[in-house]
C-alpha positions as CSV (number, residue, x, y, z in Angstrom):
1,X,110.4,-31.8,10.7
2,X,107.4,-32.4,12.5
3,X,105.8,-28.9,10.5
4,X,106.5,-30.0,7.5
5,X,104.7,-33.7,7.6
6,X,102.1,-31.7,8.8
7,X,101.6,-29.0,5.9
8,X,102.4,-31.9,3.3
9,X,99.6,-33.8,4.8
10,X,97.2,-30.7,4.5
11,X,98.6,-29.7,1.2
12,X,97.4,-33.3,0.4
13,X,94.0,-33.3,1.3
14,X,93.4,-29.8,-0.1
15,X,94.6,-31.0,-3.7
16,X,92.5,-33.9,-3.5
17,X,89.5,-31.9,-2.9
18,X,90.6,-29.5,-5.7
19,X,90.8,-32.8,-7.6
20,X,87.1,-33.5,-7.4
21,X,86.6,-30.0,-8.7
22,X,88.8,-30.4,-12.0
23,X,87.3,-34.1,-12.7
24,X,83.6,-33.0,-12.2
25,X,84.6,-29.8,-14.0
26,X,85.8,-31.8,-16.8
27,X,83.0,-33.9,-17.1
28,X,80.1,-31.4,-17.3
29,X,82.2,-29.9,-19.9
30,X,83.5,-27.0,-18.3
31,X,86.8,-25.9,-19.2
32,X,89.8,-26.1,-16.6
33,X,92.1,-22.8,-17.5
34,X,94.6,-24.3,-14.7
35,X,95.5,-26.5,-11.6
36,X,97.8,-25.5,-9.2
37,X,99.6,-27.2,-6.6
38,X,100.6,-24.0,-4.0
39,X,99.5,-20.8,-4.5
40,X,101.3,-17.2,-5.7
41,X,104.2,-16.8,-8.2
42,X,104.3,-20.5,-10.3
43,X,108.0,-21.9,-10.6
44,X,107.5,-24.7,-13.4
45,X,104.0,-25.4,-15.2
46,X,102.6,-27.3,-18.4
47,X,99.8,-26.8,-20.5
48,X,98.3,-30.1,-21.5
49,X,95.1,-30.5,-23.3
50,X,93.8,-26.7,-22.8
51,X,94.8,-26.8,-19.2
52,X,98.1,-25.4,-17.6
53,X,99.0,-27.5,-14.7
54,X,101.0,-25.5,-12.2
55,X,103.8,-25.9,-8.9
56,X,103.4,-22.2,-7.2
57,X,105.6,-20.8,-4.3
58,X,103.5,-20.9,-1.7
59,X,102.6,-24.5,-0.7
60,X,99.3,-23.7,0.9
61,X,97.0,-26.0,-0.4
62,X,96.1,-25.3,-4.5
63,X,93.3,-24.4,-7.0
64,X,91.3,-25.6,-9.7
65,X,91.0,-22.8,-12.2
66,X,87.8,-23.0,-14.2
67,X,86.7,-20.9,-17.2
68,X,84.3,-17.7,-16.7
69,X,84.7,-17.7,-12.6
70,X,85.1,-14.1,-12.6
71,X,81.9,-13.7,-15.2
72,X,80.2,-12.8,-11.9
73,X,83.0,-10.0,-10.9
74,X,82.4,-8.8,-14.6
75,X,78.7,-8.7,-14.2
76,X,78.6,-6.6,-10.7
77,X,81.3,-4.1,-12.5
78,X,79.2,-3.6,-15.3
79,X,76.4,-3.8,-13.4
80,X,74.3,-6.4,-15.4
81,X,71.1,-7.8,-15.0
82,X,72.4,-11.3,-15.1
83,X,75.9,-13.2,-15.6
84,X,76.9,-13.3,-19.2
85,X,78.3,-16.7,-19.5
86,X,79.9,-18.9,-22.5
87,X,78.3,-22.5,-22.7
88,X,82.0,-23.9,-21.8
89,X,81.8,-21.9,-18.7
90,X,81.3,-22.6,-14.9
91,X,78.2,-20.1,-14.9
92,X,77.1,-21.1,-18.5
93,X,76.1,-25.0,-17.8
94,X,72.7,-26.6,-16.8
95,X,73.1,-25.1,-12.9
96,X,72.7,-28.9,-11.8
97,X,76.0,-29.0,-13.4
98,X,77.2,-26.2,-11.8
99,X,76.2,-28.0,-8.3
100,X,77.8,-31.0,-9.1
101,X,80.8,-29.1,-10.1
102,X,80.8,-27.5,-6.6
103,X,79.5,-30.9,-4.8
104,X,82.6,-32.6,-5.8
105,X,85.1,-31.2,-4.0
106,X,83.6,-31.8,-0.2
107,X,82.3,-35.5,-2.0
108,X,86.0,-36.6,-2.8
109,X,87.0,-35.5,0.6
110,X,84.4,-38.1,1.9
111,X,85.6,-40.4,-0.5
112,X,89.5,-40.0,0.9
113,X,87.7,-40.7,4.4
114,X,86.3,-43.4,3.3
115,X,88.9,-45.0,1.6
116,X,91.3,-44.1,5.0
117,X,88.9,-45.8,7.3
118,X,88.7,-48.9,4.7
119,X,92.3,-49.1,4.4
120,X,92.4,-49.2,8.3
121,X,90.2,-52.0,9.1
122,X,91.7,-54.0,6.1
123,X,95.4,-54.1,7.4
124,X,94.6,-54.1,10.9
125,X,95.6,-52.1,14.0
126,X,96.4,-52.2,17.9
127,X,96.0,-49.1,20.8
128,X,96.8,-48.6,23.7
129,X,94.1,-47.8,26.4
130,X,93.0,-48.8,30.0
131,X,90.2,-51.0,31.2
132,X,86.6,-50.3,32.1
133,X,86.9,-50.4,35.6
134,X,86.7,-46.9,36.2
135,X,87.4,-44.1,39.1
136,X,85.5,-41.3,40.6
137,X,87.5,-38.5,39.9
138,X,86.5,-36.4,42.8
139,X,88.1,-38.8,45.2
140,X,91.5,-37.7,43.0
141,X,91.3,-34.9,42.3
142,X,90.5,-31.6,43.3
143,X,87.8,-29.3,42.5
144,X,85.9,-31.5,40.1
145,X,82.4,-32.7,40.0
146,X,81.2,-35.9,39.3
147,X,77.6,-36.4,37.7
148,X,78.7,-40.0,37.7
149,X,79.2,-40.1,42.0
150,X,76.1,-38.2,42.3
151,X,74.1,-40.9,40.2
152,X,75.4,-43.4,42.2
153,X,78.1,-45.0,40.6
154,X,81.6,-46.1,42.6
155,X,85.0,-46.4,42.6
156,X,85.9,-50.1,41.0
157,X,82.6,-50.3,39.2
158,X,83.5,-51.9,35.6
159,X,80.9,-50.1,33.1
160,X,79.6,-52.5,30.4
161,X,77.4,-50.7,28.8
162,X,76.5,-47.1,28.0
163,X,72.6,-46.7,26.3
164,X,72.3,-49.9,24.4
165,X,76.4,-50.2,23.6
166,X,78.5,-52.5,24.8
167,X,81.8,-51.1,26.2
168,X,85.3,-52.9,26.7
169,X,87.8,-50.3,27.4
170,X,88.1,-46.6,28.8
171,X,88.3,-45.1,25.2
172,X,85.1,-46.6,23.9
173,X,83.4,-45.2,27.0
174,X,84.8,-41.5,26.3
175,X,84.4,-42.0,22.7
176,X,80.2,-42.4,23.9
177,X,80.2,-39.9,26.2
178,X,82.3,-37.0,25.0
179,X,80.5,-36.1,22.1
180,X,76.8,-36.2,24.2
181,X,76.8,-33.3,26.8
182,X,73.5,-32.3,28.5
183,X,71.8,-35.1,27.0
184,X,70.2,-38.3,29.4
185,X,72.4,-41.4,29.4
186,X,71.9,-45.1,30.8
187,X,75.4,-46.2,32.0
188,X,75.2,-50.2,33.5
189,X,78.2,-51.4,35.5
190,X,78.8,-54.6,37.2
191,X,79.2,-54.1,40.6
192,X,80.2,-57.1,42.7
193,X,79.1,-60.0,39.7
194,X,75.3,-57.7,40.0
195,X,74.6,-55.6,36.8
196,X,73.2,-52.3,37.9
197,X,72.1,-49.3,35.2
198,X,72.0,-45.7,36.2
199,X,70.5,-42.6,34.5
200,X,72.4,-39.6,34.2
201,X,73.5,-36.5,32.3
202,X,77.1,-35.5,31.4
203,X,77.9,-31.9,31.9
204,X,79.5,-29.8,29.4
205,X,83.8,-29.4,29.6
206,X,83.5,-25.5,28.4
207,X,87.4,-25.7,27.9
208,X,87.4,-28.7,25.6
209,X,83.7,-28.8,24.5
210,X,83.0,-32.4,25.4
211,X,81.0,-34.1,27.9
212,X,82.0,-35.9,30.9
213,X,80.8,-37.2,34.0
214,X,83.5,-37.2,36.3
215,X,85.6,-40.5,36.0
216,X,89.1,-41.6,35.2
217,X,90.7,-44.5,34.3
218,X,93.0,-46.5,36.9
219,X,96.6,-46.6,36.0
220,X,97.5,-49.9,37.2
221,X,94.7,-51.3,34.1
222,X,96.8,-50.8,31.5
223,X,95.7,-52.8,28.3
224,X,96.1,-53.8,24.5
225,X,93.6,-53.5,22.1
226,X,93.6,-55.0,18.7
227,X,91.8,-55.3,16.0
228,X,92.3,-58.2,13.3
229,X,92.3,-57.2,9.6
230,X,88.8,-57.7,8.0
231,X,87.6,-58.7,4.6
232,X,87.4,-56.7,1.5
233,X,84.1,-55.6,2.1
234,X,84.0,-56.1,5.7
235,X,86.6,-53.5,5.6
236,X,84.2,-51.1,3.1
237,X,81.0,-51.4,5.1
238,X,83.1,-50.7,8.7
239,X,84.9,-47.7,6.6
240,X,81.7,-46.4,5.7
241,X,79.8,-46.2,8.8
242,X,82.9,-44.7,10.7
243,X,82.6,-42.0,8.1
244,X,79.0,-41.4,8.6
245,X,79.3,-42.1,12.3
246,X,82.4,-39.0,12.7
247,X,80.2,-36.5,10.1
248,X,78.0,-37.5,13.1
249,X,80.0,-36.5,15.9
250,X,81.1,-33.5,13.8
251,X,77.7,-31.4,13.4
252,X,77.3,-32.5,17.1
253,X,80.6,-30.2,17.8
254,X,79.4,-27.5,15.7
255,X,76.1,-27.2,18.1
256,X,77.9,-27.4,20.9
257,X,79.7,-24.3,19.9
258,X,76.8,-22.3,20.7
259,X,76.6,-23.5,24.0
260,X,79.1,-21.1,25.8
261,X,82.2,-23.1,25.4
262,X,86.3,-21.8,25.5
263,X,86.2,-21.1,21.4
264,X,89.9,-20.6,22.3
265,X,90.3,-23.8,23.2
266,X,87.7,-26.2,20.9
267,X,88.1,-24.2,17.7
268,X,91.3,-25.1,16.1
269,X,93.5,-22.6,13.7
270,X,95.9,-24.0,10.9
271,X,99.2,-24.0,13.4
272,X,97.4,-26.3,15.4
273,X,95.5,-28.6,13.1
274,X,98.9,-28.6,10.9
275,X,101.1,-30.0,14.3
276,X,98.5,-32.2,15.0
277,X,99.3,-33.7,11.8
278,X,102.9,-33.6,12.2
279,X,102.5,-35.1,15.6
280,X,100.8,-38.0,14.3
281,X,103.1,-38.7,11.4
282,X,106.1,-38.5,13.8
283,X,105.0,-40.5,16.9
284,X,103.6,-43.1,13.8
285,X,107.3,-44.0,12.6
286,X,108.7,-44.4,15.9
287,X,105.6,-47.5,16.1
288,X,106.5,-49.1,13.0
289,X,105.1,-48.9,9.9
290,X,101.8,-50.2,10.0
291,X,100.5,-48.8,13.3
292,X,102.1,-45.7,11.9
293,X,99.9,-45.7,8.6
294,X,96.9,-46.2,10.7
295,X,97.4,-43.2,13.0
296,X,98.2,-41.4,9.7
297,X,94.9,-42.5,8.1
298,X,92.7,-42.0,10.9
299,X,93.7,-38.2,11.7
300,X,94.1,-37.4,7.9
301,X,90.1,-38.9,7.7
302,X,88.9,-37.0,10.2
303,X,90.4,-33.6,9.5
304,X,89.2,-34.9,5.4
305,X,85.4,-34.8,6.5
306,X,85.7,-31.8,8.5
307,X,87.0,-30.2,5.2
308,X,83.9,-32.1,3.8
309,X,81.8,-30.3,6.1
310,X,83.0,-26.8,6.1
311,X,83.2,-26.7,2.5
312,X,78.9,-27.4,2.1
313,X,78.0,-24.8,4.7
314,X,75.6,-22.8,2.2
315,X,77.5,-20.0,2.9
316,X,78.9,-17.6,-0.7
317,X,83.0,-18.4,-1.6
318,X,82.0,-21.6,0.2
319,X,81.1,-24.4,-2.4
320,X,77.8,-25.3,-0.3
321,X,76.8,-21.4,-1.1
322,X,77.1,-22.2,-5.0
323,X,75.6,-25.5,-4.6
324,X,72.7,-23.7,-2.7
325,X,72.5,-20.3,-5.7
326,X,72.7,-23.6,-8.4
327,X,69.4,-25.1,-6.9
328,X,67.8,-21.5,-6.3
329,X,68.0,-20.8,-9.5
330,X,67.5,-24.4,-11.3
331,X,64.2,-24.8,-8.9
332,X,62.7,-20.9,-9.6
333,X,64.0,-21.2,-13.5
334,X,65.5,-17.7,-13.2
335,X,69.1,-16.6,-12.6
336,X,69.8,-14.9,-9.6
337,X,70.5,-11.1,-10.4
338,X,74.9,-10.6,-9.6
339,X,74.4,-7.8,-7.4
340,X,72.0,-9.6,-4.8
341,X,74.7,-12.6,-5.1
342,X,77.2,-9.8,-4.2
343,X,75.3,-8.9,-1.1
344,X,74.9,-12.4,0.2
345,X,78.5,-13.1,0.2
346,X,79.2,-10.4,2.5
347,X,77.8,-12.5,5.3
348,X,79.8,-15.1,4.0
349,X,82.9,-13.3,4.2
350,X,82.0,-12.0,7.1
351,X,81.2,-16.0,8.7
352,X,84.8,-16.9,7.4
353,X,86.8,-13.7,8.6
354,X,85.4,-14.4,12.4
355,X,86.1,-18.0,12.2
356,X,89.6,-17.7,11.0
357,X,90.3,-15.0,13.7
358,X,88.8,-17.3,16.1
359,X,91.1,-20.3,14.8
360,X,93.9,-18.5,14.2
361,X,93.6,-16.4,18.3
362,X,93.6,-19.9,19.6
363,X,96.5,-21.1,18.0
364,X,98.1,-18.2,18.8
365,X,97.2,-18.5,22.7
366,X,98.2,-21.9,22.4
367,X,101.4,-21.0,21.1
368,X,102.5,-18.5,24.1
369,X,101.2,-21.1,26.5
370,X,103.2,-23.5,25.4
């Protein structure tokens, strides 16, 4: 069951992005030939107002059909000059349109995000986590390190602060240090009722691309956290600096990439973002409805601006690499011929084929490990 919450929850935030397509589409007076829910053979449609709105077999995300998207196949096969394009087409607006067009997808998965976080702070929430008082996790464990030791901290030292943050519980010191590998911090702990600050650098976790600096968390601290429903606005602003705040975190990631880590491990396929999902969804109703919603909400967000993300890479059959050909040619005032379009996306292709067999030879590890 816990697969199917999971693909109905991508399914979702793959339509909503197609959504911001067909409403942009509509606006700059392009013409919307279909939408699809699912992909393949369709099983029931209706055409409504020029557009035929589709279920399809396979339930695998969906489309947003728009007029004269295969002008530029046409153009390379009859090898043109430039893409012959009605005015009621995708290639024959203002190409500012045409960006827009391609913005709003990625833009309304921000807006979900946004809306998630928002909805989160406005009912409320609780987790579960363990105190600051930490533990050096070379006294137990074996074989690790511990940047944090070596800098001077100890056993039973209760961090406060990390840079110019203040810090209550173990999760918002991981949540600081995880996504800053090799980079100098200033942790201060209170050590018998003295405040004391140390400089020092987390290493990089190749296996699950993070930082860390050698601590745990002690068992016996167990505590609740909550946080008490805020304002209508309160709860907009908060929403919209957690987005802005995790886009943050997220091209952090993406550098980090290059830095030698397990791409087994940190790069994460379909299977294992769609049980992720599911997992959520799952352990959520067994917490009652509200914490359940939030958990929802948050990994729904997150996984909504990495979509975000991805989507405005200015790479071609991405919609950052139309964005990008829509500025090109609106800032040089000349179309770009088909065929060097044609070339381009071949390193395009060639970006998405690696990183889905990258994804998808994770999951896949994952899988037989498990």
């Amino acid at each position: 069951m816990k697969w199917l919450y999971g693909i109905l929850c991508l399914i979702f935030l793959i339509i909503f992005h197609e959504f911001g397509h067909f409403i942009a589409a509509k606006i700059f007076g392009v013409k919307v030939e279909s939408f699809s829910v699912g992909f393949g053979p369709i099983l029931l449609h209706k055409k409504f107002r020029g557009t035929d709105y589709r279920l399809s077999l396979l339930p695998l995300g969906g489309y947003c059909g728009m007029k004269g998207e295969n002008d530029f196949r046409k153009a390379i096969e009859e090898d043109l000059s430039e893409i012959q394009a009605e005015e009621d087409s995708l290639y024959g607006v203002h190409p500012v349109k045409r960006a827009l067009i391609g913005f709003a997808g990625p833009f309304f998965n921000f807006i979900f995000a946004f809306l998630a976080f928002s909805l989160i702070y406005g009912i409320g929430y609780y987790y579960y986590t363990y105190s600051n008082k930490i533990i050096i996790a070379s006294e137990v464990m074996e074989n690790v390190t511990s940047v944090a030791r070596d800098a001077g901290l100890k056993t039973g030292d209760l961090i406060i602060k990390i840079d110019e943050t203040p810090v209550s519980d173990f999760s918002e010191i991981r949540s600081l240090i995880a996504p800053r590998p090799e980079e100098e911090i200033q942790i201060t702990v209170l050590r018998n009722n003295q405040e004391l600050t140390f400089s020092l650098i987390p290493e990089l976790d190749k296996d699950r691309g993070i930082g860390v600096i050698g601590i745990t968390f002690d068992e016996n601290e167990e505590i609740i956290k909550e946080s008490e429903p805020s304002g209508f606005f309160g709860a907009l602003k908060k929403g919209f600096i957690d987005c802005f705040k995790t886009v943050s975190i997220t091209f952090k990631s993406i550098g980090i990439l290059f830095k030698g880590v397990n791409l087994d491990n940190v790069v994460s396929g379909p299977i294992r973002a769609t049980e992720l999902l599911g997992d959520t969804v799952k352990a959520g109703m067994t917490e009652g409805f509200r914490q359940g919603l939030v958990g929802i909400l948050q990994i729904m967000a997150i996984i909504s601006l990495s979509l975000c993300i991805m989507n405005l890479l200015p790479i071609p059959v991405l919609d950052g690499g139309l964005i990008l050909i829509a500025l090109i040619e609106f800032i040089t005032r000349k179309k770009i011929k088909p065929k060097i379009q044609y070339y381009i996306q071949f390193i395009g292709i060639a970006f998405i084929i690696v990183l889905a067999f990258i994804g998808l030879k994770g999951d896949i590890i994952y899988l037989i490990k498990k």
